[in-house]
Structure formats: C-alpha cells, structure tokens
Jmol script that loads the backbone (N, CA, C; Angstrom):
load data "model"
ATOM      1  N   UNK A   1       4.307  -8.698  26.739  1.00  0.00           N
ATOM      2  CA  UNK A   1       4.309  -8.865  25.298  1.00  0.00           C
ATOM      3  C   UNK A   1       2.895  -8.649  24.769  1.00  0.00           C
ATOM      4  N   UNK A   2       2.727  -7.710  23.629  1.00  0.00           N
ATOM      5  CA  UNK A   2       1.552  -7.507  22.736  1.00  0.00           C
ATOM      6  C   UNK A   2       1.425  -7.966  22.054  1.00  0.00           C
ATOM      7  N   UNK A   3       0.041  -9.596  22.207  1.00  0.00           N
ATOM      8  CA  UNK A   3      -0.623 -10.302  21.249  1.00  0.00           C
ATOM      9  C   UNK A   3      -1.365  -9.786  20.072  1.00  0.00           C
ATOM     10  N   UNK A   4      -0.705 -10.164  18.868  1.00  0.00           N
ATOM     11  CA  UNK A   4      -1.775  -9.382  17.450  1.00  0.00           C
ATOM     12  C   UNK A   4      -2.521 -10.061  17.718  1.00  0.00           C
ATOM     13  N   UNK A   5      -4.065  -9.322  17.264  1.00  0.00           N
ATOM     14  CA  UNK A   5      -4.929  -9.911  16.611  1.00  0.00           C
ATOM     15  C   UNK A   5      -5.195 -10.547  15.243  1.00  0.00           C
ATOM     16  N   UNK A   6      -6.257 -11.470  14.976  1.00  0.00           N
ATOM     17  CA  UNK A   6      -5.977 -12.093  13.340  1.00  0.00           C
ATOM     18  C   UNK A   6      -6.464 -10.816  12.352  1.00  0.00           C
ATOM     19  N   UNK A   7      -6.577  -9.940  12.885  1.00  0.00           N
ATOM     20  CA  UNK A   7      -6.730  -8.437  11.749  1.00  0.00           C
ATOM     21  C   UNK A   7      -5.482  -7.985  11.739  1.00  0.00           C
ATOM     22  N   UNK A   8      -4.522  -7.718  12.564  1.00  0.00           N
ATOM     23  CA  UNK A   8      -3.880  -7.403  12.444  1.00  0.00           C
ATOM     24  C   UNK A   8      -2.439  -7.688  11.228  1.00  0.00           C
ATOM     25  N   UNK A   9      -3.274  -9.015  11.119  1.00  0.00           N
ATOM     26  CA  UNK A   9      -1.613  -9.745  10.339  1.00  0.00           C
ATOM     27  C   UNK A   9      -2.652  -9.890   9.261  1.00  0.00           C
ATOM     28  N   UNK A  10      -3.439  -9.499   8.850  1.00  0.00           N
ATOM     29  CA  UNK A  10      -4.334  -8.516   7.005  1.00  0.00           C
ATOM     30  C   UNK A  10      -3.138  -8.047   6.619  1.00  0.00           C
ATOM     31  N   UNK A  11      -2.523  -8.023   5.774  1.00  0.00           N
ATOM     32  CA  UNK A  11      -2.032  -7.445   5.065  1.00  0.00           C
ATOM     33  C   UNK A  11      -2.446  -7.122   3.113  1.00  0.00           C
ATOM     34  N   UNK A  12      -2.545  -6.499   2.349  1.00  0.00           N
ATOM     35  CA  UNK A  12      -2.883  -5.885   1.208  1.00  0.00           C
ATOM     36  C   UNK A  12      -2.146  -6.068   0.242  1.00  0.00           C
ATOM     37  N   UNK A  13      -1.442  -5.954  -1.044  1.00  0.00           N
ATOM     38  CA  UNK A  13      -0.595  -5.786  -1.680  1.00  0.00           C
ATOM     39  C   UNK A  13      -1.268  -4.566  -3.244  1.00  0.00           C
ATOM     40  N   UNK A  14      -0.075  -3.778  -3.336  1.00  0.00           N
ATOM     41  CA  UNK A  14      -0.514  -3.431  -4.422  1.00  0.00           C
ATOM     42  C   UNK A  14       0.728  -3.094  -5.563  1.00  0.00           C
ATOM     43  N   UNK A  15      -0.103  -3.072  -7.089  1.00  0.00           N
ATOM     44  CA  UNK A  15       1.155  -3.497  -8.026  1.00  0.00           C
ATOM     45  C   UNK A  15       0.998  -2.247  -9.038  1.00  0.00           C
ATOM     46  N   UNK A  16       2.163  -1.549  -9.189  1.00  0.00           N
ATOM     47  CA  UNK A  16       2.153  -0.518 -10.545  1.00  0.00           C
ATOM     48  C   UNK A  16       2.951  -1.278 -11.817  1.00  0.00           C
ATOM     49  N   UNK A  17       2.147  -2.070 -12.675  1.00  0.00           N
ATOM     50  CA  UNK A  17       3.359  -2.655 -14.088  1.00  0.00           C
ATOM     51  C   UNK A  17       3.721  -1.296 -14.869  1.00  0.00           C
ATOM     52  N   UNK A  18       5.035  -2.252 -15.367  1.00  0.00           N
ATOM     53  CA  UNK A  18       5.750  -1.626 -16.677  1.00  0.00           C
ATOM     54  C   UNK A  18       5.883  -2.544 -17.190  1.00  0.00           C
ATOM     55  N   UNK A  19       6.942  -2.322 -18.323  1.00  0.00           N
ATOM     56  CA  UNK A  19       7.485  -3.475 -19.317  1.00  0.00           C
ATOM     57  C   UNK A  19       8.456  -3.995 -18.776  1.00  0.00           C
ATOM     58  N   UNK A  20       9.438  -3.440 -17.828  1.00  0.00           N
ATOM     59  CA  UNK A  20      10.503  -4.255 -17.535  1.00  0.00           C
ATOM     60  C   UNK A  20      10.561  -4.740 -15.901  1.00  0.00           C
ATOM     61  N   UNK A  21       9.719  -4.098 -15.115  1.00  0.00           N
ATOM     62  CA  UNK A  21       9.524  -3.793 -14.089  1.00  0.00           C
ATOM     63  C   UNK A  21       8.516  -3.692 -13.341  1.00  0.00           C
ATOM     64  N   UNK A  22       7.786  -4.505 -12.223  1.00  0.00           N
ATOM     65  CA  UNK A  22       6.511  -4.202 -11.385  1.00  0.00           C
ATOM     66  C   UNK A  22       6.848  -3.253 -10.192  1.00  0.00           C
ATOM     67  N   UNK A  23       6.345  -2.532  -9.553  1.00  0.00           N
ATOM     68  CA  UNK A  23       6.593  -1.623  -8.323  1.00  0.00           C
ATOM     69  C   UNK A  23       5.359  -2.480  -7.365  1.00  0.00           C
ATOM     70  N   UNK A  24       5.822  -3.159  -6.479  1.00  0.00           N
ATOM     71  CA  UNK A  24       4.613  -3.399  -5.495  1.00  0.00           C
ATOM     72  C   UNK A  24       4.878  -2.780  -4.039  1.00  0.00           C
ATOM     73  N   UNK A  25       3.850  -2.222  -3.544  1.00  0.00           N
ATOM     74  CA  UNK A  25       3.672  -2.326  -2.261  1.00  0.00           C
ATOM     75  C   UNK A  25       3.219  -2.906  -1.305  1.00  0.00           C
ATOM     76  N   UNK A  26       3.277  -2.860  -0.043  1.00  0.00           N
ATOM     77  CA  UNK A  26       2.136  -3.549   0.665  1.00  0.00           C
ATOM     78  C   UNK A  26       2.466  -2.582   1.819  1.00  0.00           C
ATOM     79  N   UNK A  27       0.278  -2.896   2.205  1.00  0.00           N
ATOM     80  CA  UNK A  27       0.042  -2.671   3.431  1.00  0.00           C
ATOM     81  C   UNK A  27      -0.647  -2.978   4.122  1.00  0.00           C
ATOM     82  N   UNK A  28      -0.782  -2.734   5.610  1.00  0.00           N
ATOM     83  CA  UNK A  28      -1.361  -3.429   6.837  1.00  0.00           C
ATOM     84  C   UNK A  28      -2.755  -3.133   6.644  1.00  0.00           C
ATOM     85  N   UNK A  29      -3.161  -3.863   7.605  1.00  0.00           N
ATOM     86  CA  UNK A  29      -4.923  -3.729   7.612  1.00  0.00           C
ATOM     87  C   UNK A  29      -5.395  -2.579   8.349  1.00  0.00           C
ATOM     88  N   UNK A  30      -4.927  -1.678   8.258  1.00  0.00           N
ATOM     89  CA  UNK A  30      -5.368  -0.111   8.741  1.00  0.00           C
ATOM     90  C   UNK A  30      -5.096   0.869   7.579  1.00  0.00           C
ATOM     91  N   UNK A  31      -4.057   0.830   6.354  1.00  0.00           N
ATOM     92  CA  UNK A  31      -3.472   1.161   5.390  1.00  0.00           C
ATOM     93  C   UNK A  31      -2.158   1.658   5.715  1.00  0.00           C
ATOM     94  N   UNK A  32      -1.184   1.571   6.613  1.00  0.00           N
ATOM     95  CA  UNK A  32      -0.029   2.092   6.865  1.00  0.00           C
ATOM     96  C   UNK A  32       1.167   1.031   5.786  1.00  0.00           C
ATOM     97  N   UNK A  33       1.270   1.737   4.764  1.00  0.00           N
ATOM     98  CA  UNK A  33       2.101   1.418   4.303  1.00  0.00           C
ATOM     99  C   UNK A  33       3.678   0.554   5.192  1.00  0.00           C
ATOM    100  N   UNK A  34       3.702  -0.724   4.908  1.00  0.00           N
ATOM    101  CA  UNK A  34       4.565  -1.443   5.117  1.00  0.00           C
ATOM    102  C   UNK A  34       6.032  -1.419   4.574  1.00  0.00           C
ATOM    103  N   UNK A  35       6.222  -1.256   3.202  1.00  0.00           N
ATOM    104  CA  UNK A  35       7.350  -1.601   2.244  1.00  0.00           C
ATOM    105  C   UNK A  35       7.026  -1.154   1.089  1.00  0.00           C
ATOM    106  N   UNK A  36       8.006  -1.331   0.040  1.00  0.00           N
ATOM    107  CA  UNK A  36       7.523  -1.128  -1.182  1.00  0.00           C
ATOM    108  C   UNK A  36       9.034  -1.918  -2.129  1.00  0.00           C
ATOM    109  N   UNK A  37       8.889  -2.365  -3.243  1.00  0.00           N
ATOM    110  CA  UNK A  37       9.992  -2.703  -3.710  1.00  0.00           C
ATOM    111  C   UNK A  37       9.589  -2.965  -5.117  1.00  0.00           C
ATOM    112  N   UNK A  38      10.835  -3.094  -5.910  1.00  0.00           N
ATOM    113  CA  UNK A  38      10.097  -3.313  -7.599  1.00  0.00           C
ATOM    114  C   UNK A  38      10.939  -4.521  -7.655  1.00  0.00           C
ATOM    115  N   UNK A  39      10.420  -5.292  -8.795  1.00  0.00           N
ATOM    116  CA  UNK A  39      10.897  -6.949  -9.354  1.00  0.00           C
ATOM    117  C   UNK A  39      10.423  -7.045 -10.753  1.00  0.00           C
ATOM    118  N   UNK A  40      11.464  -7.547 -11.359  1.00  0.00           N
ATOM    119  CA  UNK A  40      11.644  -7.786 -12.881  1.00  0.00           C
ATOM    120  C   UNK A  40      10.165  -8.687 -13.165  1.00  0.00           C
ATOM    121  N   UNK A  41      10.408  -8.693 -14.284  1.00  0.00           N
ATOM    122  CA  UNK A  41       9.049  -9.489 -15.074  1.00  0.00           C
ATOM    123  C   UNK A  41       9.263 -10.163 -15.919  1.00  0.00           C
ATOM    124  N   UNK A  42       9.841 -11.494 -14.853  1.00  0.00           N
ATOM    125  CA  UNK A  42      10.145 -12.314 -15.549  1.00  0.00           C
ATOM    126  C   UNK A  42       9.587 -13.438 -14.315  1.00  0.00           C
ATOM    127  N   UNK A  43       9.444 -15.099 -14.815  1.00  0.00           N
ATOM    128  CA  UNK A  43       8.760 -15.684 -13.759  1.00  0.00           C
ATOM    129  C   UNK A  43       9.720 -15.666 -12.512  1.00  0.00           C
ATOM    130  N   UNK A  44      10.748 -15.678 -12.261  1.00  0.00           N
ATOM    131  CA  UNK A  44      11.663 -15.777 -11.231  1.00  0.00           C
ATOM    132  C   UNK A  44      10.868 -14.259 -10.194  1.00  0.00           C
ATOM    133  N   UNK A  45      11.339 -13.277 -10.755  1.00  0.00           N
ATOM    134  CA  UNK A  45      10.461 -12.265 -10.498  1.00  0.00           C
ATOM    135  C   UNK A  45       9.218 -12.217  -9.830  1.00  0.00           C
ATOM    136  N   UNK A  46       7.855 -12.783 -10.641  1.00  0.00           N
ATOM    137  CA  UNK A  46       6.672 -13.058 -10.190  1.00  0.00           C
ATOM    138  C   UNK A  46       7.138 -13.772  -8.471  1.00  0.00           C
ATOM    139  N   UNK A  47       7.704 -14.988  -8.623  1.00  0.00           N
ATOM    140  CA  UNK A  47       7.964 -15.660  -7.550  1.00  0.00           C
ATOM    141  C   UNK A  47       8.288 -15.031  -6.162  1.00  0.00           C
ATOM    142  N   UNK A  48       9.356 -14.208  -6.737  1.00  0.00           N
ATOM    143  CA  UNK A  48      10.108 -13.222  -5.762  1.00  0.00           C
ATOM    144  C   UNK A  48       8.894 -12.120  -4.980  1.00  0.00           C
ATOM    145  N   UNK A  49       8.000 -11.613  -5.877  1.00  0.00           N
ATOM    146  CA  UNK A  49       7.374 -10.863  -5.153  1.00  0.00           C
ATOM    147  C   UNK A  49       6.223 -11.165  -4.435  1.00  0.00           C
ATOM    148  N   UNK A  50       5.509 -12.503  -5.197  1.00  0.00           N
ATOM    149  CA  UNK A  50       4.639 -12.900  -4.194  1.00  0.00           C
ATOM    150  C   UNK A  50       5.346 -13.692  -2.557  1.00  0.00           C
ATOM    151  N   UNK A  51       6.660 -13.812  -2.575  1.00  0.00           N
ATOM    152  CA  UNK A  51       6.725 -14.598  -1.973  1.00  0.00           C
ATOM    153  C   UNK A  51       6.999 -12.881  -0.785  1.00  0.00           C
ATOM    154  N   UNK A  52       7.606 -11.967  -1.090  1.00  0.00           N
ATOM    155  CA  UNK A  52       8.325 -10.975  -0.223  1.00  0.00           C
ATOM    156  C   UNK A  52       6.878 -10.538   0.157  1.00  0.00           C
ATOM    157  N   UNK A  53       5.622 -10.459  -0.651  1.00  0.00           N
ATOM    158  CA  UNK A  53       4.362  -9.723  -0.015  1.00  0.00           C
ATOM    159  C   UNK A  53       3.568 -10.901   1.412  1.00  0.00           C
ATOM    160  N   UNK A  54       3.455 -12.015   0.824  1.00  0.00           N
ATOM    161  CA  UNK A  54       3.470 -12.921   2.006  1.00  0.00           C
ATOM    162  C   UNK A  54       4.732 -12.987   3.151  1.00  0.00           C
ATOM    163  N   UNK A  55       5.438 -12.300   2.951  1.00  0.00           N
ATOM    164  CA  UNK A  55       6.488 -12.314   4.421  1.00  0.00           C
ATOM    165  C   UNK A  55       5.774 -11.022   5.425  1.00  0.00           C
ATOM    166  N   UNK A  56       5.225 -10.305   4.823  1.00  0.00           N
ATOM    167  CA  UNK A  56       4.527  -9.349   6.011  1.00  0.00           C
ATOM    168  C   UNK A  56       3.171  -9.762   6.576  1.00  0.00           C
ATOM    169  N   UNK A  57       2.762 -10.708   5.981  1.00  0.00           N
ATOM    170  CA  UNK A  57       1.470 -11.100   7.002  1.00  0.00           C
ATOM    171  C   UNK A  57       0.363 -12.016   6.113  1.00  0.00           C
ATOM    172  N   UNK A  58      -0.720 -12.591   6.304  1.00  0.00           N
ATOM    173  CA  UNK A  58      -1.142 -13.049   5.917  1.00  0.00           C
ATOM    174  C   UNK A  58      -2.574 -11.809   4.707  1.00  0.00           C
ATOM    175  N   UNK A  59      -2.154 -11.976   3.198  1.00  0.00           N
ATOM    176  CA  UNK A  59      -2.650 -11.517   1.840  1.00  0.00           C
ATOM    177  C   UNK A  59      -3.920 -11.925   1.925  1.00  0.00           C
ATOM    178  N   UNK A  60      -4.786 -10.541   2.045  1.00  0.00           N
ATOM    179  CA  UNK A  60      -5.923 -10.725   1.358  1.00  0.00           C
ATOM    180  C   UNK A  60      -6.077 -10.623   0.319  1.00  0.00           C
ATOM    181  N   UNK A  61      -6.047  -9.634  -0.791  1.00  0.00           N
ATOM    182  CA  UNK A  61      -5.519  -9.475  -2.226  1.00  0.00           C
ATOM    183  C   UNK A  61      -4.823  -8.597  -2.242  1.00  0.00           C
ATOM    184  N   UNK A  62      -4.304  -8.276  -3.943  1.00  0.00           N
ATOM    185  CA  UNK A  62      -3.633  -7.982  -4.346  1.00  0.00           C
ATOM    186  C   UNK A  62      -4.312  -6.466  -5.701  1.00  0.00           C
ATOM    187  N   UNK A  63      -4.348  -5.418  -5.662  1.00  0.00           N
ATOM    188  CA  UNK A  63      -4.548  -4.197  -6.681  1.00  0.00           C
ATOM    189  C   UNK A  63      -3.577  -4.542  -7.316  1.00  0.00           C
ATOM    190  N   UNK A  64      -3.776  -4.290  -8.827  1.00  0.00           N
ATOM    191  CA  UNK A  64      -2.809  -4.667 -10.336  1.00  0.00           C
ATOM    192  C   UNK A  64      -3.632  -3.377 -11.207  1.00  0.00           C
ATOM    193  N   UNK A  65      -2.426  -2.791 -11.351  1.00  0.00           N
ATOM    194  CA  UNK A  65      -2.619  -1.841 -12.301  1.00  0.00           C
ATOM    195  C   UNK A  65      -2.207  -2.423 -13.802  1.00  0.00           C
ATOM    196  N   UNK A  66      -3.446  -2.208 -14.498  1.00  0.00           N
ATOM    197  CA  UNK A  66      -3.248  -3.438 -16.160  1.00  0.00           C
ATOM    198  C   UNK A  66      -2.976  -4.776 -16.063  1.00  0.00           C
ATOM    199  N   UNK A  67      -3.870  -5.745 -15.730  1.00  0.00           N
ATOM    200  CA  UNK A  67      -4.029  -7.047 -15.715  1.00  0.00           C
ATOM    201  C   UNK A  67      -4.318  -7.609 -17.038  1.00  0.00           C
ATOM    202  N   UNK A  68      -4.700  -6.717 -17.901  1.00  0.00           N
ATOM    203  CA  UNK A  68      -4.898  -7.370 -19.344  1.00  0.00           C
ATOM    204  C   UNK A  68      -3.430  -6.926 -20.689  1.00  0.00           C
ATOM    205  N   UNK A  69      -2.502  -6.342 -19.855  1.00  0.00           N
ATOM    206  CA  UNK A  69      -1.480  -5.697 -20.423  1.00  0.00           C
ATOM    207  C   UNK A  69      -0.224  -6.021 -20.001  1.00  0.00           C
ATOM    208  N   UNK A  70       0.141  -4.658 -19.214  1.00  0.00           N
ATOM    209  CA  UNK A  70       1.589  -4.907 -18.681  1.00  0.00           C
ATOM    210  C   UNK A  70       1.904  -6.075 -17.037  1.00  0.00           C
ATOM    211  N   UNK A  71       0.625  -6.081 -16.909  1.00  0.00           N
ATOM    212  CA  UNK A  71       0.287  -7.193 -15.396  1.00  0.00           C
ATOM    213  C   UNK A  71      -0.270  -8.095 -15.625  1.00  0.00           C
ATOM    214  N   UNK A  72      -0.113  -8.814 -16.990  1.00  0.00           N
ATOM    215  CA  UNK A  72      -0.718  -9.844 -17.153  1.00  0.00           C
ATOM    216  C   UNK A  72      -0.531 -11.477 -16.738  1.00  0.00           C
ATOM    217  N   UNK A  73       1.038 -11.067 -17.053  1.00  0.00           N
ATOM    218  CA  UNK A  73       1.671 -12.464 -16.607  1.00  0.00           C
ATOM    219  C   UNK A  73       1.472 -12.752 -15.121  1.00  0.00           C
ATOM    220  N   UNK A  74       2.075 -11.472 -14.358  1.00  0.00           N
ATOM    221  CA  UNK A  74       1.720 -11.442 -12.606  1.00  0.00           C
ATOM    222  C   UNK A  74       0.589 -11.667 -12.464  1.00  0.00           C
ATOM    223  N   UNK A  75      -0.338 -11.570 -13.136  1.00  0.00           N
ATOM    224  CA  UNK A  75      -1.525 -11.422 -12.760  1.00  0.00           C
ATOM    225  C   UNK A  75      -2.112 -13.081 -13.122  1.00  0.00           C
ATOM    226  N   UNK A  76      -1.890 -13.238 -13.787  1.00  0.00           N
ATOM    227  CA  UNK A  76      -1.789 -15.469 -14.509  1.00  0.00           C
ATOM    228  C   UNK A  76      -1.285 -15.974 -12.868  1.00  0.00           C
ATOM    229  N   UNK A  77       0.387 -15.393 -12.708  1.00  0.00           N
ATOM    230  CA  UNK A  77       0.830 -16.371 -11.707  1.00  0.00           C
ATOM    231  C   UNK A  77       0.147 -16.564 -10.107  1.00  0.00           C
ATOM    232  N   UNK A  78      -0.724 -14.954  -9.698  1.00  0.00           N
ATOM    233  CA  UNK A  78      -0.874 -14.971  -8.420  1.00  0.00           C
ATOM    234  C   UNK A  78      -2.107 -15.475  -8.333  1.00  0.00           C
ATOM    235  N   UNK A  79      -2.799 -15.552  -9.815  1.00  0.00           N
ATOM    236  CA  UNK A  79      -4.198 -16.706  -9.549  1.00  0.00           C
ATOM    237  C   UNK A  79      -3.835 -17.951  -9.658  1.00  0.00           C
ATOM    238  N   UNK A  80      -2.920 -18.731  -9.866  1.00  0.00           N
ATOM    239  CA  UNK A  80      -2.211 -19.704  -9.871  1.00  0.00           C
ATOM    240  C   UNK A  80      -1.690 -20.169  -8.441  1.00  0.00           C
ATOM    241  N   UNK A  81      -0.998 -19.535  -7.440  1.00  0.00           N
ATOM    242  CA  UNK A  81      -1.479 -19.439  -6.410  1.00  0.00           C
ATOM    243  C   UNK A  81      -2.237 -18.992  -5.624  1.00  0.00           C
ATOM    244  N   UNK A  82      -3.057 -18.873  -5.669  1.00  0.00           N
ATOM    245  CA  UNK A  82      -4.506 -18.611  -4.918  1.00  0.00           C
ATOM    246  C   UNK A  82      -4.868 -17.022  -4.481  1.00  0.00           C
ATOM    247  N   UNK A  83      -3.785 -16.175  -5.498  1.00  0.00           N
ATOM    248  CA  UNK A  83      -4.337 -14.975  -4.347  1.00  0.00           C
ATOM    249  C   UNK A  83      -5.452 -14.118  -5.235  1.00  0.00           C
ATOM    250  N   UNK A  84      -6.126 -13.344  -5.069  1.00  0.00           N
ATOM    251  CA  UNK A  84      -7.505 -12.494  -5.170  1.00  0.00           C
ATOM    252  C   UNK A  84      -6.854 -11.672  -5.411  1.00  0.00           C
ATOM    253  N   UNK A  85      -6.759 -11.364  -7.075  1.00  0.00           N
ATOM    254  CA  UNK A  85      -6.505 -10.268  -7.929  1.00  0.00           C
ATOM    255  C   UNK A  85      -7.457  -9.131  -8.042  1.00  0.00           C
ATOM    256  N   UNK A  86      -7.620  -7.911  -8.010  1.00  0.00           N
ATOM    257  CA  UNK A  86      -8.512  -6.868  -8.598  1.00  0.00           C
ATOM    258  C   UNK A  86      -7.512  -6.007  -9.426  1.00  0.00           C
ATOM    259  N   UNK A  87      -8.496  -5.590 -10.649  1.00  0.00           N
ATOM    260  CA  UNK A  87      -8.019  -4.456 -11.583  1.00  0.00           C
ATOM    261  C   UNK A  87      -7.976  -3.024 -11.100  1.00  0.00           C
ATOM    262  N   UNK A  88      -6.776  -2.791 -10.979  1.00  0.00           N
ATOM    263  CA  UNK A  88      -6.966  -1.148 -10.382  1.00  0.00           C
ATOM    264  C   UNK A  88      -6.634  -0.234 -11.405  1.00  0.00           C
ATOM    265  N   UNK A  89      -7.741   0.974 -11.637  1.00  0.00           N
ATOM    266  CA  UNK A  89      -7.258   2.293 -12.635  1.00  0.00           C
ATOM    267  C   UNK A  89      -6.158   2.491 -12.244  1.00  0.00           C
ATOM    268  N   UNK A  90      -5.426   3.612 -13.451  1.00  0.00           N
ATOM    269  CA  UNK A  90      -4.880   4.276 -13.683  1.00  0.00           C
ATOM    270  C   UNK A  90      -4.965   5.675 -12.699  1.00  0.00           C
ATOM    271  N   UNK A  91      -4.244   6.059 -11.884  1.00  0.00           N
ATOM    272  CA  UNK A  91      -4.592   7.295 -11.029  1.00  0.00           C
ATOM    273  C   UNK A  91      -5.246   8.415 -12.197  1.00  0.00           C
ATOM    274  N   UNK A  92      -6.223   9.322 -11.233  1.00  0.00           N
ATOM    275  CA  UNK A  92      -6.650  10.560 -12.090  1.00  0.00           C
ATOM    276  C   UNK A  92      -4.922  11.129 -12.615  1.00  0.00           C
ATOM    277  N   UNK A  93      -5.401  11.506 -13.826  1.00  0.00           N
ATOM    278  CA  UNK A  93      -4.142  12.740 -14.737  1.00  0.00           C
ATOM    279  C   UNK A  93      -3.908  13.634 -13.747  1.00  0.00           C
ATOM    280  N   UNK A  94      -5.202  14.177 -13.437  1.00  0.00           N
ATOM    281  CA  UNK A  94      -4.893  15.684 -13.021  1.00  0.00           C
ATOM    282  C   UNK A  94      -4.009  15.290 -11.374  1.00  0.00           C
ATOM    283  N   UNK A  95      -4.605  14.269 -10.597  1.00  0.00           N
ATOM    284  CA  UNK A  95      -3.664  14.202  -9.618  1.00  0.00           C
ATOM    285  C   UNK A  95      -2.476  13.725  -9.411  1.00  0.00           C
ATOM    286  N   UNK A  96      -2.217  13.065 -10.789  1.00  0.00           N
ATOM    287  CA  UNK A  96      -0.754  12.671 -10.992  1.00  0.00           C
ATOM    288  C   UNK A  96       0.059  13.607 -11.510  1.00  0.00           C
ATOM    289  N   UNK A  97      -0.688  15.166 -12.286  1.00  0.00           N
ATOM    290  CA  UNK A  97      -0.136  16.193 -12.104  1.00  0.00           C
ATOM    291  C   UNK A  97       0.386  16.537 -11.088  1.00  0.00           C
ATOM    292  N   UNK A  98      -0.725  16.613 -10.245  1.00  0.00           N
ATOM    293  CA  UNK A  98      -0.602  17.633  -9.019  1.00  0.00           C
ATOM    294  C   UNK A  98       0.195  17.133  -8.313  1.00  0.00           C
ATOM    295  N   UNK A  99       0.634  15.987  -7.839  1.00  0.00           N
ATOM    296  CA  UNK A  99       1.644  15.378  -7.223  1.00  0.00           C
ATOM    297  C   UNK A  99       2.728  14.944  -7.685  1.00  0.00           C
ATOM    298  N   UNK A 100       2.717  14.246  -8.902  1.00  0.00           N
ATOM    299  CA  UNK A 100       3.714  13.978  -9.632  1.00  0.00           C
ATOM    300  C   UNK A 100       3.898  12.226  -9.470  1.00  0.00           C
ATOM    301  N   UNK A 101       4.581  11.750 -10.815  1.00  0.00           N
ATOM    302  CA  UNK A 101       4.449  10.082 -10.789  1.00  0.00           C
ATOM    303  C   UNK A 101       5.759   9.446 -10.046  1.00  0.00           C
ATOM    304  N   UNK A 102       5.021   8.561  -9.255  1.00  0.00           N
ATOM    305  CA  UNK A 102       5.763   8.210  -8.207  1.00  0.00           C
ATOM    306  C   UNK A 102       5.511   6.548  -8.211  1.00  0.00           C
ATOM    307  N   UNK A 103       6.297   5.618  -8.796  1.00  0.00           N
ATOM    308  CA  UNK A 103       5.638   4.033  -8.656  1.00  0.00           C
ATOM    309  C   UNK A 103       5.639   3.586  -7.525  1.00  0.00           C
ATOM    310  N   UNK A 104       6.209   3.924  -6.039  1.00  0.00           N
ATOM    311  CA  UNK A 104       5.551   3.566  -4.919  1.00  0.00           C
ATOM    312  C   UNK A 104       4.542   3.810  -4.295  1.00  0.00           C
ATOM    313  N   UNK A 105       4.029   5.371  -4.691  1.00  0.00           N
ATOM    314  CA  UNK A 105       2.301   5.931  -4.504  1.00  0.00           C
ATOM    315  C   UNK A 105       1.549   5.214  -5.611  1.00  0.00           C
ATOM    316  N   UNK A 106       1.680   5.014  -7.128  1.00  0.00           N
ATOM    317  CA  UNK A 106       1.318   4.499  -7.870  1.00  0.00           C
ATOM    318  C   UNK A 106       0.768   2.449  -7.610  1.00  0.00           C
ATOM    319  N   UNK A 107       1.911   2.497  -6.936  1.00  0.00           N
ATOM    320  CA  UNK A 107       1.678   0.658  -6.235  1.00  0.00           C
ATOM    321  C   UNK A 107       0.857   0.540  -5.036  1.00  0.00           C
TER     322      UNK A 107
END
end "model"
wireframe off; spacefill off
backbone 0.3
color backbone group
C-alpha cells in the first residue's frame, strides 16, 4: 500500500460566479484537476460546495472569480469558515476567444 504524503492531500479550489450559479473546481497539489461541479447561490448551496471541495483533501484556498459581485455571498460564507479566499481575474478576452467559454476551465 502507497502512503500519501501531507502534500499530497493539498488540495485547491477554484470558483467561476454567475447569478444563478457558481462552477467550482478543484485541484490536487500538482494541478491535476480533480472534479468540477456547479451549485446554486443560495446558502444551502454555499454549504454544499464548501463541504464537496473539502471531501477531496485537505483546502488550502480557494480562487473566486468576482468577490465583490457575483461571489460575494460565497465569498462572506468561506471566510466564515476559515478558508483563504483570493480574487481571481477575469480570463484574457482574447484567450477566451481562442478557446472558447467554458465554466469548468473558467473555475
């Protein structure tokens, strides 16, 4: 059997808001995307997703796209429980051209 290390169970989270809807992802402490899932925005919601991003490992923080806007409330509740919020831009235009908008690359 292969013992993790305490790096290993790092895990990340990151959040794309809307108005009706958050897209979060998370990932491991190397960046390999883990999951991804969206949850309403509403407090039941908030609950739901901090609780599904802590089921993959132990949260260092959390990226929030619009913490003063559409991530505001999520963004109230997860400093409320203790987690380490940062404000993340808006992806470049031109590469959200070039690839196209996607709220699980976006999260």
């Amino acid at each position: 059997m292969t013992r993790k290390s305490p790096a290993t169970d790092i895990i990340i989270g990151g959040i794309d808001t809307h108005g009706h809807t958050h897209h979060a992802a998370v990932l491991d402490h190397i960046g390999r995307q883990l999951g991804d899932r969206e949850f309403p925005t509403t407090p039941a919601g908030y609950q739901a997703l901090g609780a599904w991003l802590t089921r993959h490992g132990r949260l260092e923080c959390v990226g929030v796209e619009g913490t003063g806007t559409y991530g505001a409330g999520l963004t109230r509740y997860l400093k409320e429980i203790g987690v380490t919020v940062v404000e993340v831009n808006r992806p470049d235009r031109s590469a959200r051209r070039a690839k196209g908008k996607s709220d699980p690359l976006d999260a």
